[in-house]
One Martini backbone bead per residue (centre of mass of N, CA, C, O) as a GRO file, in nm:
protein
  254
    1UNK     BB    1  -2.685   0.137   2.000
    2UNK     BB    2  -2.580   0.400   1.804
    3UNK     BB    3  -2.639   0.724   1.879
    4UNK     BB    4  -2.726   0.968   1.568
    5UNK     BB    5  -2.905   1.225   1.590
    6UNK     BB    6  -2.674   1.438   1.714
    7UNK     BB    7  -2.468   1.445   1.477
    8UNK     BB    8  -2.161   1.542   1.318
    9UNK     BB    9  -1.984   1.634   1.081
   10UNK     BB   10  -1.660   1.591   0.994
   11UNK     BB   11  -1.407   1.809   0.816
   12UNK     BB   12  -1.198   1.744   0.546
   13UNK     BB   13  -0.941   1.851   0.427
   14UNK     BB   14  -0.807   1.925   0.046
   15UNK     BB   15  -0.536   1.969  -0.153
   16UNK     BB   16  -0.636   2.146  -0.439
   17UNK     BB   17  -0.654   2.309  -0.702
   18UNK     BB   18  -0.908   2.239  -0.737
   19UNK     BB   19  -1.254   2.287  -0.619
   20UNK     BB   20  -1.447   2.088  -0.420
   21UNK     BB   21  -1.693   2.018  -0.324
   22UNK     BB   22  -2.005   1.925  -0.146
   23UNK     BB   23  -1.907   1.736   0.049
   24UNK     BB   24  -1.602   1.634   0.289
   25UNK     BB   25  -1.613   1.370   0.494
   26UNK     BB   26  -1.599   1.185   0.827
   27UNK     BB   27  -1.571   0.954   1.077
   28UNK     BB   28  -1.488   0.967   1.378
   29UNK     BB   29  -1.338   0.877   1.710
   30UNK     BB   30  -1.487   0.849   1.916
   31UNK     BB   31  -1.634   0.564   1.890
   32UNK     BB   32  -1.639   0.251   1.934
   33UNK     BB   33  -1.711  -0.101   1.876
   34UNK     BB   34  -1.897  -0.338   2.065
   35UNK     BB   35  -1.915  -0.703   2.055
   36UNK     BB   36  -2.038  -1.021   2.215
   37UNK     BB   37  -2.261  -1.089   1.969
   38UNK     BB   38  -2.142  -1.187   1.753
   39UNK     BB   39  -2.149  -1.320   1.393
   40UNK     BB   40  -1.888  -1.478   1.250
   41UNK     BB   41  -1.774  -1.504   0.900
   42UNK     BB   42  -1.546  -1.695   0.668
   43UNK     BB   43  -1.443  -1.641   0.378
   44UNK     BB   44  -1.197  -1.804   0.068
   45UNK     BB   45  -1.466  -1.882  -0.115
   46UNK     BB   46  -1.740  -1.796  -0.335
   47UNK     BB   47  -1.757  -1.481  -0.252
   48UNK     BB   48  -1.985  -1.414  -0.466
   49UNK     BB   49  -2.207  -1.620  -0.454
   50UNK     BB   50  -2.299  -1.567  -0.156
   51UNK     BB   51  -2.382  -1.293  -0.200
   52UNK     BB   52  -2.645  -1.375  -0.395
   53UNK     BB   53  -2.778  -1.533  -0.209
   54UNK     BB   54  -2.836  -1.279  -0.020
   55UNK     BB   55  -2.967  -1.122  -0.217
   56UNK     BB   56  -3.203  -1.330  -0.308
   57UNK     BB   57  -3.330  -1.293   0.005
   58UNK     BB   58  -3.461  -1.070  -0.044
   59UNK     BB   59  -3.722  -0.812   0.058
   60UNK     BB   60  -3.981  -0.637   0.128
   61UNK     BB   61  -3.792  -0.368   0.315
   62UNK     BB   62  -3.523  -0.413   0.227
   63UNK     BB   63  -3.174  -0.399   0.208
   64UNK     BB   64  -2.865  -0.274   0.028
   65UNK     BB   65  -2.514  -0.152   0.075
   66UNK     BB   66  -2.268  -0.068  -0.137
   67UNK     BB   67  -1.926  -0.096  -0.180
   68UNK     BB   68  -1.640   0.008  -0.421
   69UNK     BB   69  -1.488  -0.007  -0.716
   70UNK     BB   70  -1.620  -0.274  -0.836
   71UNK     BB   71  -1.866  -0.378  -1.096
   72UNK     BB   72  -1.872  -0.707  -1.307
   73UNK     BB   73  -2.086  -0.906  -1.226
   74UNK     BB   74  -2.335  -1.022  -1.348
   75UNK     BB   75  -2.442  -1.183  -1.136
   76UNK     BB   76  -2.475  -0.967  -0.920
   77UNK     BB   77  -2.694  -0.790  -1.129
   78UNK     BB   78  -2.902  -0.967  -1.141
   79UNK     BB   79  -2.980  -0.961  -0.850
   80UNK     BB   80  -2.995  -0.672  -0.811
   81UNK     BB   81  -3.276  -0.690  -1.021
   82UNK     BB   82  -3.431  -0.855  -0.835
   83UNK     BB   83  -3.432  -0.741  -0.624
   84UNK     BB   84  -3.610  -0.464  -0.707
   85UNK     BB   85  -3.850  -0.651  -0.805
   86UNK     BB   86  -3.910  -0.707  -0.479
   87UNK     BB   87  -3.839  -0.412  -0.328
   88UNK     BB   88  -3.604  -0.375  -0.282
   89UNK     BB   89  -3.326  -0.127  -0.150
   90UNK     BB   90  -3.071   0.003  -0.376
   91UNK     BB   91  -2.748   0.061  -0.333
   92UNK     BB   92  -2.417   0.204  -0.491
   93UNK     BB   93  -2.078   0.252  -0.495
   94UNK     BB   94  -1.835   0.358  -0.733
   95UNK     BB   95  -1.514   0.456  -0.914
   96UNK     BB   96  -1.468   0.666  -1.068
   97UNK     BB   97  -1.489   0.720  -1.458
   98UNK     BB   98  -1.467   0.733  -1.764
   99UNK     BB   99  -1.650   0.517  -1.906
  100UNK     BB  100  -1.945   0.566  -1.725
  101UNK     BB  101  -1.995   0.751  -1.999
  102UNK     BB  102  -1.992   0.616  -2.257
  103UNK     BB  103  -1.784   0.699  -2.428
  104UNK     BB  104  -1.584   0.629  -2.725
  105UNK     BB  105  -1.340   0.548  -2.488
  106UNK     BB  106  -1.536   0.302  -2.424
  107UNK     BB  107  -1.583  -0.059  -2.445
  108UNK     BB  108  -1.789  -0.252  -2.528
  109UNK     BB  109  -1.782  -0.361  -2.267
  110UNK     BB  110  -1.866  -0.118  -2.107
  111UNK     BB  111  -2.099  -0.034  -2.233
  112UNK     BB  112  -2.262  -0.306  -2.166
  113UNK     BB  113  -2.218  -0.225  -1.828
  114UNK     BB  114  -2.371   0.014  -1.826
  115UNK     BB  115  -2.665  -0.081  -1.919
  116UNK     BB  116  -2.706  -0.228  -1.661
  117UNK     BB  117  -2.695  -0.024  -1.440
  118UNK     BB  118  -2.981   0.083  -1.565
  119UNK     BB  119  -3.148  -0.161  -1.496
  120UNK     BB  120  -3.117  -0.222  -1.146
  121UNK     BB  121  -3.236   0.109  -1.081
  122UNK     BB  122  -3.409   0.296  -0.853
  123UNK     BB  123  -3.440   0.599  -0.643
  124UNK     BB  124  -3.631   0.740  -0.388
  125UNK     BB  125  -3.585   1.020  -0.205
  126UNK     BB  126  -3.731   0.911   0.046
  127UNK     BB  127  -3.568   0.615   0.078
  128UNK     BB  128  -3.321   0.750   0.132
  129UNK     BB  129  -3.429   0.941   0.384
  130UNK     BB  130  -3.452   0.648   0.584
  131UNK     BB  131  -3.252   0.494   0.566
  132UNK     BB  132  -3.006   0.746   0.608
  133UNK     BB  133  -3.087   0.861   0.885
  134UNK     BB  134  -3.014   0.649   1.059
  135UNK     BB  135  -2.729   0.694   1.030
  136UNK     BB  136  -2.646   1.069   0.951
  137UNK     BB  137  -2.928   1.248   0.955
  138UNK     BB  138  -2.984   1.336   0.602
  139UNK     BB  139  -3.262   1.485   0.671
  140UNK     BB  140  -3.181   1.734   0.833
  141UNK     BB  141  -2.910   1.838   0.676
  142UNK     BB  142  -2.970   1.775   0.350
  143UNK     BB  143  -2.943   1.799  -0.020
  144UNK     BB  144  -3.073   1.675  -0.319
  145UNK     BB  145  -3.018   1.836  -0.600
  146UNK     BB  146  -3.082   1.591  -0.850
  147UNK     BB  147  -3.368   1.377  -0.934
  148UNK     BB  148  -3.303   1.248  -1.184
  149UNK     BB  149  -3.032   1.114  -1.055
  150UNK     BB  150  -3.147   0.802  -0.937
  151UNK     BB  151  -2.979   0.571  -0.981
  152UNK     BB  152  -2.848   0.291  -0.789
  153UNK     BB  153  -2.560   0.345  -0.945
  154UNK     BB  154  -2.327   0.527  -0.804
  155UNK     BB  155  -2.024   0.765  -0.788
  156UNK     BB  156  -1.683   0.819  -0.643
  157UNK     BB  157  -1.467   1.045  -0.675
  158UNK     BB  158  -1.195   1.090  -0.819
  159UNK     BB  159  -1.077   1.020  -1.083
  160UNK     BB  160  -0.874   0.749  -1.128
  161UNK     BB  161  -0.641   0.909  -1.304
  162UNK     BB  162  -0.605   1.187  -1.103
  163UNK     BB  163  -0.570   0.985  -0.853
  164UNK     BB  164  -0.598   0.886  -0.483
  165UNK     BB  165  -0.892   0.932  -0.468
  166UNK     BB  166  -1.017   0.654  -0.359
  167UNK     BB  167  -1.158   0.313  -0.346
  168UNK     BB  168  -1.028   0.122  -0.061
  169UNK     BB  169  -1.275  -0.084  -0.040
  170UNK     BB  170  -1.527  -0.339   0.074
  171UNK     BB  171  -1.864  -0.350   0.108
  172UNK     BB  172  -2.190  -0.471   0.318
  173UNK     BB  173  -2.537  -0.345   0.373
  174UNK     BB  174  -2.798  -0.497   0.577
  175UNK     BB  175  -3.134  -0.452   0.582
  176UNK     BB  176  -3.459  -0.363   0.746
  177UNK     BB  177  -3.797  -0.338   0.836
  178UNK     BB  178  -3.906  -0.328   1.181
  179UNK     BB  179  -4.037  -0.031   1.205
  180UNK     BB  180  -4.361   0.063   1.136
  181UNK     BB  181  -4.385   0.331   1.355
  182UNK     BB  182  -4.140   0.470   1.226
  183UNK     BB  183  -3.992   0.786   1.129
  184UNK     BB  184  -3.872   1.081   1.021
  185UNK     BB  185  -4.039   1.305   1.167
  186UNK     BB  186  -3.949   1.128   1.482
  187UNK     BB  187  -3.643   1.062   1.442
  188UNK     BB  188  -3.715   0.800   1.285
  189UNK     BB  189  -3.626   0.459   1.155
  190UNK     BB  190  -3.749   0.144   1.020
  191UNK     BB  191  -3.441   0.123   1.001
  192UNK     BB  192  -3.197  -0.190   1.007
  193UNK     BB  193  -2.893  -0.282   1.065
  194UNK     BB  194  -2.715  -0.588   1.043
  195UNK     BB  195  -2.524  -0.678   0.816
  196UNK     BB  196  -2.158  -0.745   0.736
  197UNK     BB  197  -1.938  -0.721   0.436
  198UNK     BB  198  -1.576  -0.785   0.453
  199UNK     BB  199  -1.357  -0.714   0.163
  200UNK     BB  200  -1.271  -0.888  -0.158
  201UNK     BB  201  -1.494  -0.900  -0.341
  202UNK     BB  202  -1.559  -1.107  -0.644
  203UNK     BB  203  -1.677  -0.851  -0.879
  204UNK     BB  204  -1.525  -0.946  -1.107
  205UNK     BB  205  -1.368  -1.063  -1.381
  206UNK     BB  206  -1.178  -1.280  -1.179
  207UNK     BB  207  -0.909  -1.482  -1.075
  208UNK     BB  208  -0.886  -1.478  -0.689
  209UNK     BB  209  -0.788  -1.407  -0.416
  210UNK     BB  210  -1.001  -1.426  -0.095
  211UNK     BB  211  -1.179  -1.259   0.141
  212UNK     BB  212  -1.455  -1.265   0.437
  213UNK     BB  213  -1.640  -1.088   0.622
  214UNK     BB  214  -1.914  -1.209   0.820
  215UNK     BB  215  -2.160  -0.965   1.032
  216UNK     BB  216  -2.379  -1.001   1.308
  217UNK     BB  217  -2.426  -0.685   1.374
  218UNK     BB  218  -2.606  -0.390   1.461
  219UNK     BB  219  -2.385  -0.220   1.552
  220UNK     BB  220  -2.148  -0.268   1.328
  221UNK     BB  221  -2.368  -0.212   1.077
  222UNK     BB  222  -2.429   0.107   1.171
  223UNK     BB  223  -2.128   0.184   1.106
  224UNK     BB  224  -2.141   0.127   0.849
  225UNK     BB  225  -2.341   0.281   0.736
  226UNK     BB  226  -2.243   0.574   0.826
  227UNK     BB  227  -1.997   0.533   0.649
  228UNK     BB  228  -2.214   0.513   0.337
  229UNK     BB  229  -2.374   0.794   0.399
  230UNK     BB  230  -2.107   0.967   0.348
  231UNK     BB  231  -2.061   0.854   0.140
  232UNK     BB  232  -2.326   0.953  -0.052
  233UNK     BB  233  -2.263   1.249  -0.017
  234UNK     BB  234  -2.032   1.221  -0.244
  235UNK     BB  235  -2.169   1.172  -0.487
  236UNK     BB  236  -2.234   1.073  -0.813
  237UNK     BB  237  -2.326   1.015  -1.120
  238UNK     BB  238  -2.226   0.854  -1.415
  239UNK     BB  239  -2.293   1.128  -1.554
  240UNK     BB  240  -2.059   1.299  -1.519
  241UNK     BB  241  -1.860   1.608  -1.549
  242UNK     BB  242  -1.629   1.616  -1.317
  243UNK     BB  243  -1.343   1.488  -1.197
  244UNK     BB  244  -1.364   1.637  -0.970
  245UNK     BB  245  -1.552   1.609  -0.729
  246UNK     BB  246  -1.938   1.686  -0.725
  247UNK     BB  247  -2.176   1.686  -0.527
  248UNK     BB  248  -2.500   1.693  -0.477
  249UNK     BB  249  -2.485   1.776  -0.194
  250UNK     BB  250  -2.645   2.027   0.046
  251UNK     BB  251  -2.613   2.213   0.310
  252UNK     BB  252  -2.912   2.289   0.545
  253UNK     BB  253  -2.784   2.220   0.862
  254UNK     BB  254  -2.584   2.278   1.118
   0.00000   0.00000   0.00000
């Protein structure tokens, strides 16, 4: 498995006009993944179903890690709803948009969709540092702004109206707690990631065209993990204030 005990978050610059927060971070390209024990399958239809089975299957100990643009499948929400109450841990990162703020000019539709959001769960900043610690040193290295915003749901990136800094992927990270006698203090965690689901996921409500591949191996989704906690030190809460990215995390060891 990738050892990231040592790692450095590489920069990349963004020309804009208004300054954006801090971080904005990417994986580099030192090393691929390989693997030749992986357990590949792909589906064509019900990948939203098969999605739920698999969040239905979580318990105490696991974790789910969601990366995508959009989350509106009720299906989906309630099942994450159920992960929670059974103990697992739920991070999910979704395209920040002017309705997430439910002000005024957003729908119906989109203010109750706002309110499940709030009811999916909350994380302690305790166990997002053990879990992100795993993929990206998170633990030694940043700080996390405001301890109040919480919710399991945060959104990622400039408004999708003004910009074209979206997110244009979707995966999901599976994982469990395997070591309980590793620590963040020991520089390690007890948590590991074991599979990744990349591709169209259909959580929105509309049919379409869909394929997904699960990927049953520990150091492929340690590389997704790697770059959701990277989306993650990027994130901001869903009652956004600045159009513009501003992440909560500030570096705090070089």
């Amino acid at each position: 498995m990738p050892q990231t005990k040592n790692c450095r978050p590489r920069e990349t610059p963004y020309e804009r006009k208004e300054p954006r927060g801090q971080p904005v971070l990417h994986l580099d390209d030192r090393d691929g993944v390989h693997s030749s024990s992986a357990q590949v399958n792909v589906l064509f239809k019900d990948t939203g179903i098969a999605l739920v089975q698999m969040l239905d299957a979580l318990k105490l100990g696991d974790f789910v890690l969601f990366a995508m643009p959009k989350l509106e499948n009720r299906g989906v929400i309630e099942s994450l709803k159920r992960a929670t109450r059974r103990g697992a841990f739920v991070l999910v990162l979704i395209q920040k948009e002017e309705w997430l703020r439910a002000g005024e000019d957003a729908s119906e539709e989109q203010k109750s969709l706002r309110g499940e959001y709030n009811t999916v769960g909350i994380f302690d900043y305790g166990t997002v540092n053990s879990v992100l610690h795993r993929f990206y040193c998170i633990g030694g290295e940043w700080k996390f702004g405001d301890t109040s915003n919480t919710l399991a749901i945060r959104c990622l990136g400039d408004e999708a109206k003004i910009s074209t800094n979206l997110i244009q992927e979707s995966f999901v990270v599976f994982g469990t707690q395997r070591h309980s006698y590793a620590t963040v203090a020991t520089g390690l965690s007890p948590y590991v990631a074991t599979t990744v689901s990349i591709g169209s996921y259909n959580v929105s409500n509309c049919d379409q065209f869909e394929s997904v591949v699960r990927i049953r191996d520990d150091a492929i989704a340690q590389r997704y993990g790697e770059h959701f906690a990277i989306m993650f030190l990027n994130s901001e809460p869903l009652d956004w204030e600045s159009a513009i990215a501003r992440p909560e995390f500030t570096r705090i060891k070089n």
